[in-house]
C-alpha positions in Angstrom: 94.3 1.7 24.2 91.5 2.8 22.4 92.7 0.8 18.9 92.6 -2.5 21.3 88.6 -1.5 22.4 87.9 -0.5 18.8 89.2 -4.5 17.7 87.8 -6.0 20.2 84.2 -4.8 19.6 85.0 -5.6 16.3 85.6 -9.3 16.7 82.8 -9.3 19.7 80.7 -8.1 16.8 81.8 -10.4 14.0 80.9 -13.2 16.7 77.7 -12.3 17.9 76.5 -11.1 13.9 77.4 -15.0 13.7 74.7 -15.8 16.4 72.5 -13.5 14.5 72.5 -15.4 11.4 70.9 -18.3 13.6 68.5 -16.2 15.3 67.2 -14.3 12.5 66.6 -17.7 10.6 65.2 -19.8 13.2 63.0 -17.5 15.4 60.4 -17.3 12.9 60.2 -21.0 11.9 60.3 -21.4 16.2 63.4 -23.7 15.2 65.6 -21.3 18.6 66.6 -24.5 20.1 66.1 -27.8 18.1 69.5 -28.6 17.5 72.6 -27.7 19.1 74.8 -27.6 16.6 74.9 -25.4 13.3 73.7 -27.5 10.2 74.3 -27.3 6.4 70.6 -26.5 5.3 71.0 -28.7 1.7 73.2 -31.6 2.6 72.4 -31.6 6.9 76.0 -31.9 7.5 77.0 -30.9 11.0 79.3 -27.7 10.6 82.8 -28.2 12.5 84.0 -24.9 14.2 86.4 -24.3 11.8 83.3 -24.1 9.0 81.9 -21.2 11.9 84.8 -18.6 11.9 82.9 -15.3 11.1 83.6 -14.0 7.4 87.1 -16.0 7.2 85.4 -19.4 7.0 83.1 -18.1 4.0 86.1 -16.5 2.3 88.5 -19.7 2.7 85.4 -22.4 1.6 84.5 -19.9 -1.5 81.0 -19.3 -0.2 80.1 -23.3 -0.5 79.3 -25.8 1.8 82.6 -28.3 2.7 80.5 -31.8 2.2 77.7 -31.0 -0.7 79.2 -27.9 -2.5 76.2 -26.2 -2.4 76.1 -22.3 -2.6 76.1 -20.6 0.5 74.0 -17.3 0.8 76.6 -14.1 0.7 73.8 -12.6 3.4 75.9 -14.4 6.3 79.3 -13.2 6.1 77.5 -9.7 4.9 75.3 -10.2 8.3 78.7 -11.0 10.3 80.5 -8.3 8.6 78.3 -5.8 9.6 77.7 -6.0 12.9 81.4 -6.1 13.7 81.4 -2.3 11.8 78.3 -1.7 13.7 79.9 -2.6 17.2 83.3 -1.3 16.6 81.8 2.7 15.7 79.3 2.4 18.4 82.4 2.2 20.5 83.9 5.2 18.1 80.9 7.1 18.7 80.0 6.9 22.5 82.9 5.2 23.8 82.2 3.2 27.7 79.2 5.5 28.2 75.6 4.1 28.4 74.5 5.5 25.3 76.8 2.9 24.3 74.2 -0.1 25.4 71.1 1.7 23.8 73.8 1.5 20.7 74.4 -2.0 20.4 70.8 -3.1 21.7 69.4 -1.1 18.9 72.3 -2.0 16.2 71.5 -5.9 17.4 68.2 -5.5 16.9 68.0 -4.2 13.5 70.8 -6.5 12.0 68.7 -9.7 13.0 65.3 -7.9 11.7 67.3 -7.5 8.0 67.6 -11.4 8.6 64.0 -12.0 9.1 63.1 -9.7 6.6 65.1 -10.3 4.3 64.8 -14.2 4.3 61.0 -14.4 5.3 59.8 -11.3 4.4 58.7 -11.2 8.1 59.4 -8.8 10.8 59.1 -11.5 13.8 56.7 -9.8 16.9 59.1 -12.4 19.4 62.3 -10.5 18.1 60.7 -6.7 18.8 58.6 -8.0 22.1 62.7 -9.1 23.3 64.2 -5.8 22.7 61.7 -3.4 23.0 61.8 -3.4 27.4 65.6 -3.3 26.5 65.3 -0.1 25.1 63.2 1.2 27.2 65.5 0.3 29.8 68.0 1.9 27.7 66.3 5.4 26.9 65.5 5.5 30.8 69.6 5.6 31.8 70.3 7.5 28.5 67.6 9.7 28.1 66.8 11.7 25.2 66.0 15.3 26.4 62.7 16.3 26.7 61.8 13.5 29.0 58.5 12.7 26.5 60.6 13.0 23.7 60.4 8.6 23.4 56.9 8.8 23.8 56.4 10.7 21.1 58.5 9.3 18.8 57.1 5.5 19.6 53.9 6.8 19.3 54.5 8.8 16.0 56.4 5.7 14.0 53.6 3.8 15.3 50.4 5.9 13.9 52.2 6.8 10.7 52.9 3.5 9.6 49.7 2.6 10.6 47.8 5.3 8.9 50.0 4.4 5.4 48.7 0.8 6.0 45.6 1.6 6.1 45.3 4.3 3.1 47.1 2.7 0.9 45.7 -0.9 1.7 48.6 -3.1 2.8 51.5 -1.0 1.5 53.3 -1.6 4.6 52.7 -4.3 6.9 52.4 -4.6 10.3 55.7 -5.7 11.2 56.4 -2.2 9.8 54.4 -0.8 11.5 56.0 -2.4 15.2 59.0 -1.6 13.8 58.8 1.9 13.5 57.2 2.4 16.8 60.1 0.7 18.9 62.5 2.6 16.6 60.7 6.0 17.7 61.6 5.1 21.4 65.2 4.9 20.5 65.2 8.3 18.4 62.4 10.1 19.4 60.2 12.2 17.4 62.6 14.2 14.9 64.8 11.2 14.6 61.7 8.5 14.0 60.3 11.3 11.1 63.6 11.5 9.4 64.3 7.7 9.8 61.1 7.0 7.8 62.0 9.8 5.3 65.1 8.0 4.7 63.8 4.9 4.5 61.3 5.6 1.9 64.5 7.6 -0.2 66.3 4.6 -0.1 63.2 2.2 -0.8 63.3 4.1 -3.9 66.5 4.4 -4.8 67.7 1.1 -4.2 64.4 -0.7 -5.5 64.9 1.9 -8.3 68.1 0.4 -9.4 67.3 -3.1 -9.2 63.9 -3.1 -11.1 66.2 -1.1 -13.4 68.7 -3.7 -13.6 66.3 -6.7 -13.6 67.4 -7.7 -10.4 64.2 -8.5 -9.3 60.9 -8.5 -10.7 58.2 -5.7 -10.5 55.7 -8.2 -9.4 56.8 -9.7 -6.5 56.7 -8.2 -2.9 59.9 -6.9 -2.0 60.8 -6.5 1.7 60.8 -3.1 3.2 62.1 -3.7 6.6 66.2 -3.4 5.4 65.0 -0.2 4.4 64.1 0.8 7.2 66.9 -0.4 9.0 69.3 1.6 6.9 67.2 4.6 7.3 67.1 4.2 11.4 70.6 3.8 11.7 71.8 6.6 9.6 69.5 8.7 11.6 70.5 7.2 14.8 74.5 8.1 14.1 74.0 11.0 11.7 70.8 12.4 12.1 71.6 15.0 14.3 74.0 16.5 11.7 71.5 15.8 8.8 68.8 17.8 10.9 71.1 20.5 11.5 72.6 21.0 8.1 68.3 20.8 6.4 67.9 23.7 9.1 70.7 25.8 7.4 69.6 25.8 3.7 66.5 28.3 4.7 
């Protein structure tokens, strides 16, 4: 029974990381509801459902568009992709519990900030102002123990980020800065220092490789908020055993 929960949060996920796409892309531009239908942004072909199926469609067309030919950014089916993993091991993890919700609010919200982030640069204050009394919501029916423990951790990401902005001179940005303090409520204030930790170790690692690669070039912004997002879900699903193995080296 379990198998046929695990698939279907899969495919719910696979779905809804499709819905994400949209939101993540038109949010900023306040584009949420011009059109009804899903366009081809070259050619403005109207997409037919069978152009729409999550990860299959992008496999079966090649990753181009059915009318013009034109490319289509690998970000979507990855986008779709991973928010059907996302769903299916929240269910793995907490199974029908509500830590559950306060996984897939949180796992929702960070897939569509990589979106903005990624294709904007821009961490969108509509997207955190929708989730945030979400997760506050969810923190109050699964809290984390002590009580002020969400405080704390809001607060912290909040002031760090902001101090970092403001000694290094735009280093970060605000949208960071948000960031980090809604992801604090979720993991409180352990999870929130590791989480930026993390993020900053990947930052470097990953940006590491790519200036070393020539992937991208050393003097263009690059976005930080996927970092981040990697860095807040490994410490949301791992960071306790992270934490605890750190404590046993001294």
């Amino acid at each position: 029974m379990d198998v046929l929960f695990i698939i279907y949060f899969l495919l719910l996920g696979l779905i809804i990381g499709s819905f994400f796409n949209v939101v993540g892309l038109r949010v900023p531009k306040k584009q949420m509801f011009d059109q009804s239908r899903s366009i081809c942004q070259y050619c403005k072909n109207k997409l037919a459902w069978y152009d729409l199926v999550p990860v299959l469609s992008y496999t079966y067309l090649k990753g181009k568009c059915r009318n013009c030919k034109t490319k289509i950014s690998p970000l979507y089916p990855i986008v779709e992709a991973a928010t059907g993993f996302l769903y299916a091991y929240s269910f793995i993890r907490f199974g029908f519990s509500t830590e559950l919700i306060v996984a897939l609010l949180f796992s929702s919200l960070l897939v569509i900030i990589t979106v903005t982030d990624l294709n904007y640069m821009l961490i969108s204050n509509n997207i955190l102002l929708f989730f945030l009394p979400l997760l506050i919501i969810g923190r109050i029916i699964s809290p984390l123990e002590p009580w002020w423990n969400p405080i704390a951790g809001g607060l912290t990401g909040f002031l760090l980020t902001m101090i970092i902005i403001l000694v290094s001179r735009g280093g970060m940005g605000g949208g960071d800065m948000k960031l980090f303090g809604v992801i604090g409520i979720v993991l409180g204030l352990p999870g929130v220092l590791l989480a930026f930790f993390l993020s900053t170790l990947y930052g470097s690692i990953i940006s590491g490789g790519l200036l070393l690669f020539k992937k991208i070039d050393r003097k263009k912004p690059v976005p930080f908020g996927p970092y981040i997002v990697l860095g807040a879900l490994t410490t949301y699903f791992f960071g306790s055993s992270i934490i605890e193995w750190y404590l046993q080296l001294f």
